[in-house]
LUMKOLTI-918356 format. One record per residue (C-alpha): x, y, z. Coordinates in pm, 1 decimal. Layout:
N
(koldo (X Y Z))
...
END
This chain:
340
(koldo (0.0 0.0 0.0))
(koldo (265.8 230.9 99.5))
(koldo (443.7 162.0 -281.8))
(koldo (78.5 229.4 -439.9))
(koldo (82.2 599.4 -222.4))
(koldo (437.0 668.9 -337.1))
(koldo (393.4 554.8 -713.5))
(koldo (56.0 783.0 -747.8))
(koldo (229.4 1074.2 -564.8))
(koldo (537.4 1058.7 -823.1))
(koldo (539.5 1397.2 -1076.9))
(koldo (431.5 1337.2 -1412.6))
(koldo (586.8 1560.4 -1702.5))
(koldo (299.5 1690.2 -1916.8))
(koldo (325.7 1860.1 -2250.5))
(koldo (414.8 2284.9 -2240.2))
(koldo (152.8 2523.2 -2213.7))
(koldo (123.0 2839.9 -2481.5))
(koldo (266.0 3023.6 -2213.8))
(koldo (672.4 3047.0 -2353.0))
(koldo (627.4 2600.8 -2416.4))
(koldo (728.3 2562.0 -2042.1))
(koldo (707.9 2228.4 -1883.2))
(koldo (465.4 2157.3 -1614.1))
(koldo (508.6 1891.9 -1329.3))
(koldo (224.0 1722.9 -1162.6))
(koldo (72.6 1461.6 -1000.3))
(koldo (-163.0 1218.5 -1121.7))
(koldo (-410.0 1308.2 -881.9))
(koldo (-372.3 1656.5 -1073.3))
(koldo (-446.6 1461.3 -1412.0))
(koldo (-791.5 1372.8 -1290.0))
(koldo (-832.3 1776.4 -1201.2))
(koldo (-699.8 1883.8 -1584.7))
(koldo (-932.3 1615.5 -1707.0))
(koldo (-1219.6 1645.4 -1491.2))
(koldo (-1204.3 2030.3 -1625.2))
(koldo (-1155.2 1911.3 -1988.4))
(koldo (-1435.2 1703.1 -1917.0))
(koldo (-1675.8 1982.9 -1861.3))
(koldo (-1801.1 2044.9 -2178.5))
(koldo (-1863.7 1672.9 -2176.0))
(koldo (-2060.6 1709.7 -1834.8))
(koldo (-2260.2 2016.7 -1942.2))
(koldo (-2424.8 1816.3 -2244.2))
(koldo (-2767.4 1710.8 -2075.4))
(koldo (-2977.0 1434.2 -2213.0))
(koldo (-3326.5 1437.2 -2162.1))
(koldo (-3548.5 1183.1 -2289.1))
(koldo (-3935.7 1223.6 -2255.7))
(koldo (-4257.5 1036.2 -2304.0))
(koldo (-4571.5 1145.8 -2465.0))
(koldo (-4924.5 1039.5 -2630.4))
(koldo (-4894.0 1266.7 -2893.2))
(koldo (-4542.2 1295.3 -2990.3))
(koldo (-4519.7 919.5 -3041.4))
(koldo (-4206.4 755.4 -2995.3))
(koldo (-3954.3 914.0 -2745.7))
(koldo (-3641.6 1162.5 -2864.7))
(koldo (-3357.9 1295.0 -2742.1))
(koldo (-3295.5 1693.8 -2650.7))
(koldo (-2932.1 1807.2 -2633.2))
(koldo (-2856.5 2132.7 -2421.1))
(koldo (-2475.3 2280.1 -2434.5))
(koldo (-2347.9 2598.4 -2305.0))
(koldo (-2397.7 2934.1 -2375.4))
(koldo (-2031.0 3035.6 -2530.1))
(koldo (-2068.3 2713.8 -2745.1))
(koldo (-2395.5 2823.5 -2845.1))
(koldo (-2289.6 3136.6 -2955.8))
(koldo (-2050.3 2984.4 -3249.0))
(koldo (-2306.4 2732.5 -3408.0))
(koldo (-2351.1 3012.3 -3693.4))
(koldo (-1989.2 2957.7 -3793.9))
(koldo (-1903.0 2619.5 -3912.1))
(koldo (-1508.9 2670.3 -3960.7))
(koldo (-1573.3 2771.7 -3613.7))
(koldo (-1562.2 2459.8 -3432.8))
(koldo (-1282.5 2220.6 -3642.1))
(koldo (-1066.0 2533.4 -3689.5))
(koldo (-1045.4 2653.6 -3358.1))
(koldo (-689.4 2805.3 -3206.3))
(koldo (-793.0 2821.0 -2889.9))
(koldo (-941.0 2565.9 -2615.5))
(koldo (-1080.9 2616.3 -2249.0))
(koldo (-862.7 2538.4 -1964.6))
(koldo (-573.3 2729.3 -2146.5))
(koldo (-447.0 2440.6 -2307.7))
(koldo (-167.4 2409.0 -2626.0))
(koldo (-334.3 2570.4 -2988.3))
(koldo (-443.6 2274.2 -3210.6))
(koldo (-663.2 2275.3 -3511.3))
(koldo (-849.8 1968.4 -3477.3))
(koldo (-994.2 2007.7 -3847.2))
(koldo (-651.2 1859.8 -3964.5))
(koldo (-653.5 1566.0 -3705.9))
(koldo (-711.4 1241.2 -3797.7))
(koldo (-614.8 1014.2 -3496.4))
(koldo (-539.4 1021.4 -3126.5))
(koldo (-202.2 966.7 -3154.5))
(koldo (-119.3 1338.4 -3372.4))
(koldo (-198.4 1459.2 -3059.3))
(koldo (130.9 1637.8 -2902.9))
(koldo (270.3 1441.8 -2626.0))
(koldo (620.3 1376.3 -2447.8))
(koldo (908.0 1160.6 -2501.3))
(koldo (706.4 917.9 -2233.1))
(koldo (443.3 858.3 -2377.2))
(koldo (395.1 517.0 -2556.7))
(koldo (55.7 418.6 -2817.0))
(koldo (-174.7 220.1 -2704.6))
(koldo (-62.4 -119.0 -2797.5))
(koldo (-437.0 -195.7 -2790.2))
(koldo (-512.8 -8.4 -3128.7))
(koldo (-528.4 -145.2 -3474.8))
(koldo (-561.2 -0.4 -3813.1))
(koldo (-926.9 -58.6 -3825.6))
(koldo (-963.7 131.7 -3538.3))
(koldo (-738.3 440.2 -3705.9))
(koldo (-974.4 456.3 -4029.3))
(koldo (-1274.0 454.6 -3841.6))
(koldo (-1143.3 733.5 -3634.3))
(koldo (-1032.4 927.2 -3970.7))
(koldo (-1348.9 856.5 -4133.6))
(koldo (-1585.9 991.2 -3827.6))
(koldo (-1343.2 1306.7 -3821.7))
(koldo (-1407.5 1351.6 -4175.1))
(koldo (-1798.9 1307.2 -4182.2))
(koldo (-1892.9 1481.7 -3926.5))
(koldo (-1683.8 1748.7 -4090.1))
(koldo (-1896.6 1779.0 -4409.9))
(koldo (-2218.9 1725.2 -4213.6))
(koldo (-2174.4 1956.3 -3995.2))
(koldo (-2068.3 2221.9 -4364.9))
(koldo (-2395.3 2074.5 -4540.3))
(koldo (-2668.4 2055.9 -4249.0))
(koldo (-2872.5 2368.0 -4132.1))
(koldo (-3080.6 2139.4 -3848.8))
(koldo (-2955.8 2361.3 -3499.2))
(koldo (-2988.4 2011.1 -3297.8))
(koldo (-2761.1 1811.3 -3554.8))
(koldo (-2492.5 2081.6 -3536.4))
(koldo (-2583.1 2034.6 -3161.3))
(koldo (-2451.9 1632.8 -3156.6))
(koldo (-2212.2 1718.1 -3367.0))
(koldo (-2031.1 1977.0 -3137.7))
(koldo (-2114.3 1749.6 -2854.1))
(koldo (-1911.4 1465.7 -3040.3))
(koldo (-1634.4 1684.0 -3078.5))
(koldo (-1564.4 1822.8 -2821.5))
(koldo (-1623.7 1454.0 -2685.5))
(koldo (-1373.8 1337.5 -2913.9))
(koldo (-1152.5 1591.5 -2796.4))
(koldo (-1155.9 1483.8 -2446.3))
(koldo (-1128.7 1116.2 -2530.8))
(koldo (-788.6 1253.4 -2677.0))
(koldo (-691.0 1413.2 -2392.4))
(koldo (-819.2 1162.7 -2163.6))
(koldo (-629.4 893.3 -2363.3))
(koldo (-333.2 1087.9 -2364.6))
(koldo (-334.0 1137.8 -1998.2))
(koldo (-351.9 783.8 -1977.2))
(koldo (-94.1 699.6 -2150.2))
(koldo (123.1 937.8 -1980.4))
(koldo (43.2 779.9 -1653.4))
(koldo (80.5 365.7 -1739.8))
(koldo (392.9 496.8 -1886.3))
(koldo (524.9 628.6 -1541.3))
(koldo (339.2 362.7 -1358.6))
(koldo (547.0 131.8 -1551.7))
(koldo (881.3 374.3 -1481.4))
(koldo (799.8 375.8 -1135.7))
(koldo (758.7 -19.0 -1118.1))
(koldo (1074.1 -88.6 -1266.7))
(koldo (1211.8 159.6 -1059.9))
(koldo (1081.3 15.7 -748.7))
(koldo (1153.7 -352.4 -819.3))
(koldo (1511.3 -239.5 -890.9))
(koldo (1502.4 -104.0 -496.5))
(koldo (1282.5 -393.5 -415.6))
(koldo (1593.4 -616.9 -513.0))
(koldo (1833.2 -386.8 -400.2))
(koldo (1572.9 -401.2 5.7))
(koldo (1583.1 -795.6 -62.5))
(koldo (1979.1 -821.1 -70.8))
(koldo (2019.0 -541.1 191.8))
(koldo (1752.1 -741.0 419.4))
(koldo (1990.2 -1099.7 349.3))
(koldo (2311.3 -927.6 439.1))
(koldo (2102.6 -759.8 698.4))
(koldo (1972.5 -1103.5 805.6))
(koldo (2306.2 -1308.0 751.8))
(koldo (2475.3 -1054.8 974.8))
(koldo (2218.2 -1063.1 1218.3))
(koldo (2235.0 -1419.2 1263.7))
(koldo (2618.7 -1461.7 1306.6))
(koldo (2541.1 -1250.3 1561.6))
(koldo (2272.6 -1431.2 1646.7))
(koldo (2496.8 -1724.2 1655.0))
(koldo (2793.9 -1561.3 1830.2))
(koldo (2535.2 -1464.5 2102.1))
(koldo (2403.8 -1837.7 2125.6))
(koldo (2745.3 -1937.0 2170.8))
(koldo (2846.3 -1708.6 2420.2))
(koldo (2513.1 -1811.3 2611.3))
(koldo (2627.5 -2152.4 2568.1))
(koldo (2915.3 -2086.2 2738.6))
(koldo (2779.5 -1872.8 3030.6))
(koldo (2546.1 -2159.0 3075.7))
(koldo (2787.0 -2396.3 3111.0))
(koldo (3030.4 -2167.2 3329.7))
(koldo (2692.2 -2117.0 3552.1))
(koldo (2645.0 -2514.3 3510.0))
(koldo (2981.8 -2545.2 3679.8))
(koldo (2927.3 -2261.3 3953.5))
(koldo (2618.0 -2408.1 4058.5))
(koldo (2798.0 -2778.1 4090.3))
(koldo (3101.9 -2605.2 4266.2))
(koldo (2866.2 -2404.5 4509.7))
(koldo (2642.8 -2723.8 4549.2))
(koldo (2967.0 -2895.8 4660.3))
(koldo (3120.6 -2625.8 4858.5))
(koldo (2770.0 -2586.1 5021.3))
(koldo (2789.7 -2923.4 5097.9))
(koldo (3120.2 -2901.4 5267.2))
(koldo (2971.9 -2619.9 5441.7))
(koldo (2741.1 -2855.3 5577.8))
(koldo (2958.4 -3126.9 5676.6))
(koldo (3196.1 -2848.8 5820.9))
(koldo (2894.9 -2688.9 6017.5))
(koldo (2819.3 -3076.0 6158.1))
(koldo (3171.3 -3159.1 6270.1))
(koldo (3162.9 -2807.0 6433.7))
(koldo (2847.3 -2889.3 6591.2))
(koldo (3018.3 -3241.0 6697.7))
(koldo (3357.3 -3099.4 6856.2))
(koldo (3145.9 -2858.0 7026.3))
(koldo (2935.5 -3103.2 7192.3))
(koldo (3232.3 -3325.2 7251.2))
(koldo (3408.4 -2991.5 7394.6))
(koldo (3131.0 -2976.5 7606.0))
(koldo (3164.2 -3294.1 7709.8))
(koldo (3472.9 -3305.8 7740.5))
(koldo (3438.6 -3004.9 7966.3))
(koldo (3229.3 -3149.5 8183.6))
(koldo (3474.9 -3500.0 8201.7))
(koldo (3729.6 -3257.7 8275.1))
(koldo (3565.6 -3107.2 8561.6))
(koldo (3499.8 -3454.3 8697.1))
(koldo (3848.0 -3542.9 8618.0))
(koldo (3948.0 -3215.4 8855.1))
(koldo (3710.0 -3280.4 9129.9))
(koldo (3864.6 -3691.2 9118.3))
(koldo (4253.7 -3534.1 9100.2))
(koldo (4129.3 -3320.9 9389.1))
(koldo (4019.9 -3584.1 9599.9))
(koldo (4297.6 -3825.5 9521.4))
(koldo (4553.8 -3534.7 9607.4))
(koldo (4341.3 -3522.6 9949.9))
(koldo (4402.2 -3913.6 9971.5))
(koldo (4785.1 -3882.8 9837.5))
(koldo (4825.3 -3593.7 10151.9))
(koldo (4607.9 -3866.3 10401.7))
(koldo (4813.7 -4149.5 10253.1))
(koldo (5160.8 -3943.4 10315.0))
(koldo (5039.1 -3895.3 10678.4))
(koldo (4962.8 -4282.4 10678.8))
(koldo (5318.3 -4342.1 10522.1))
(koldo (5473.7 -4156.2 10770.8))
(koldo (5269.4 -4330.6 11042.7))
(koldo (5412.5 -4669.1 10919.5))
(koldo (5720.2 -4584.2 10904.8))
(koldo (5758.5 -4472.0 11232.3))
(koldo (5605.5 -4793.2 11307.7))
(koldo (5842.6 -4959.0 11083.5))
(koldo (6084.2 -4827.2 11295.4))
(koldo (5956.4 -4902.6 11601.3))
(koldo (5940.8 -5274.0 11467.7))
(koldo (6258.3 -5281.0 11334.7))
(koldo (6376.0 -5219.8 11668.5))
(koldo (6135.8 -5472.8 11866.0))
(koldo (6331.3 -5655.5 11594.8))
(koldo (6661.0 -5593.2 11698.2))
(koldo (6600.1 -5665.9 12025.1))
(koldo (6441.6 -6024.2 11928.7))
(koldo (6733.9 -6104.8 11738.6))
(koldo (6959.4 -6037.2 12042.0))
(koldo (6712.6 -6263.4 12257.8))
(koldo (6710.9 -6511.1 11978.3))
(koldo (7104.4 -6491.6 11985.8))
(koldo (7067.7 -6556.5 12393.0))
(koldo (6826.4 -6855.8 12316.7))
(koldo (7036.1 -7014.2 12109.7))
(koldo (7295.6 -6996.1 12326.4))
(koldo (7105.4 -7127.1 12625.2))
(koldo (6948.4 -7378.8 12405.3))
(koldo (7344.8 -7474.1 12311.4))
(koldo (7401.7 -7517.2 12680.3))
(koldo (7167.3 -7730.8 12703.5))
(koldo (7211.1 -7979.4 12439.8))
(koldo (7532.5 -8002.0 12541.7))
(koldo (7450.4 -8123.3 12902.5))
(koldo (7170.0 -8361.6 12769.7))
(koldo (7434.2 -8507.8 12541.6))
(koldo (7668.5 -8588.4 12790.0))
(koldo (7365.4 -8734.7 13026.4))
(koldo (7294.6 -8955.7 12733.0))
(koldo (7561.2 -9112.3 12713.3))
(koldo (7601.5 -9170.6 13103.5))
(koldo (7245.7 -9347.7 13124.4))
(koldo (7181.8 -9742.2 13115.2))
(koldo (6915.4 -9809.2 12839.1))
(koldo (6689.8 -10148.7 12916.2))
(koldo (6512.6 -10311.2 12648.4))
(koldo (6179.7 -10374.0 12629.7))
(koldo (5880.7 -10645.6 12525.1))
(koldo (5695.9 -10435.9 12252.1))
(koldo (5477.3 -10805.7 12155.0))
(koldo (5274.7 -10804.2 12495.1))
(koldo (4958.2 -10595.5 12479.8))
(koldo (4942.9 -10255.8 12674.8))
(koldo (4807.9 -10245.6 13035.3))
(koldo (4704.0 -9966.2 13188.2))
(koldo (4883.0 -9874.5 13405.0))
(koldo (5007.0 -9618.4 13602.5))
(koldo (5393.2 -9691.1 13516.2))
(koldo (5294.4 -9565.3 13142.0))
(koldo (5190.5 -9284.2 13270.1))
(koldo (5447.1 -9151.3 13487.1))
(koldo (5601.8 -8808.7 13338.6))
(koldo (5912.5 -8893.3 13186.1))
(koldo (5824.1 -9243.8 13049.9))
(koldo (5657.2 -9155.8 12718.4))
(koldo (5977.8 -9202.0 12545.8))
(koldo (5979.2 -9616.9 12561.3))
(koldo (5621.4 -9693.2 12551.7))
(koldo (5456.1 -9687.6 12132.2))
(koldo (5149.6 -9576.6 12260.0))
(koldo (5260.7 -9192.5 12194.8))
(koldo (5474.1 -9272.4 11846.4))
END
């Protein structure tokens, strides 16, 4: 749509005016004005057709206007005119003979839609309603007949300003497919460079993600030893406390085994006073002992010697003991087997 704006708004060259043969630019939206007013004669021909009982079949009543009116009495008038309304270019239209005499640019192109038929026809019209219009004295014949002309006349135009504007339309199309192509391979570099970009920015996404991949892993594991950091933390301090608490018991048991070693020092000494005081009891023993034994020396020494002055006697061991009071006498157990 936006093309469509731009190609109607492009100027149009148009043949030179009387004024000095300049050049005028417009618009096609100004051809429809030039031939709109070119058109007005065209417009200004009524056609009235009415129906009556007495007048039969119907006809057909042609008005025109008043400064076309006024020429009717001339007949070189109106194919030799020099002049046209709307202060367009001098031509006498008695010498045309086809639309394409008619003065255009070096734009315009014929319709390729014409044929020769078409041409003599258009001569041959030209040239009858020439003579007819010479030959008749009817007012309403020379009536059609400057309606036709002057029809004919803006059919020329008309067809001209046609012409003028397929052949820019066409202009203008080539024009814009030329910057149609030249959009299309602006948009694919566009669009290629946009997508190794596109790519390089996938790639370095890629990347991050995987960098992020690995800082999430790393901060899942170092959370993780966190935890187990935060736990064993958790453990010594209990076992701290613990160990706390077995050392105050271990303090209050060194305190009362330093009370025993100081009771058990006052015990030591105790015993070894008394060790003394045995040691001497001892000593004293051992020279009583010493005293014994030299008593008892004494002693076997005298029984020795009575020994051997005493007279043994044997005696009957075969005969069975009697009681009695021999036996028993102190100092006779020694021969009797009663007491072996």
């Amino acid at each position: 749509m936006k093309h469509q704006k731009e190609e109607h708004d492009m100027p149009v060259k148009l043949p030179g005016t009387h004024h000095g043969e300049e050049t005028l630019y417009t618009s096609p939206r100004n051809h429809r004005a030039i031939a709109s007013n070119s058109e007005s004669v065209q417009d200004s021909v009524v056609a009235t057709e009415t129906m009556s009982d007495s007048m039969g079949p119907s006809h057909t009543s042609f008005t025109l206007p008043e400064e076309l009116l006024n020429d009717t009495d001339d007949p070189g008038t109106m194919f030799n005119s020099t002049t046209t309304t709307n202060g367009e270019r001098d031509v006498d239209y008695a010498t045309l003979s086809r639309v394409d005499d008619l003065p255009v640019d070096d734009l315009h192109q014929p319709d390729p839609r014409s044929s020769d038929d078409t041409q003599e026809s258009v001569q041959s019209i030209g040239e009858q309603l020439k003579s007819t219009f010479q030959t008749t004295s009817s007012t309403e014949i020379k009536q059609i007949i400057i309606c036709l002309a002057h029809l004919d006349l803006a059919l020329a135009k008309q067809t001209h300003l046609n012409n003028l504007h397929e052949a820019h339309t066409a202009k203008n199309f080539r024009e814009q497919r030329h910057l149609n192509k030249d959009r299309k391979l602006r948009l694919r570099e566009t669009m290629k460079d946009a997508d190794a970009k596109f790519a390089a920015l996938d790639s370095q996404r890629m990347g991050q993600e995987k960098s992020v991949k690995g800082c999430e892993i790393r901060l899942n594991s170092h959370g993780l030893q966190l935890q187990n950091v935060k736990d064993r933390g958790k453990m010594l301090a209990e076992g701290g406390e613990w160990m706390e608490g077995g050392l105050v018991k271990i303090e209050k048991r060194c305190e009362a085994l330093q009370d025993d070693v100081k009771e058990l020092k006052g015990d030591n000494q105790q015993l070894k006073e008394q060790f003394k005081a045995l040691e001497e009891e001892v000593e004293m023993l051992r020279g009583r002992d010493a005293v014994w034994e030299r008593r008892l020396a004494v002693l076997e020494g005298l029984f020795e010697e009575r020994e051997e002055n005493m007279n043994w006697f044997k005696i009957s061991v075969n005969q069975e003991c009697v009681l009695d009071a021999v036996r028993f006498v102190p100092g006779n157990y020694r021969i009797f087997s009663v007491f072996h």
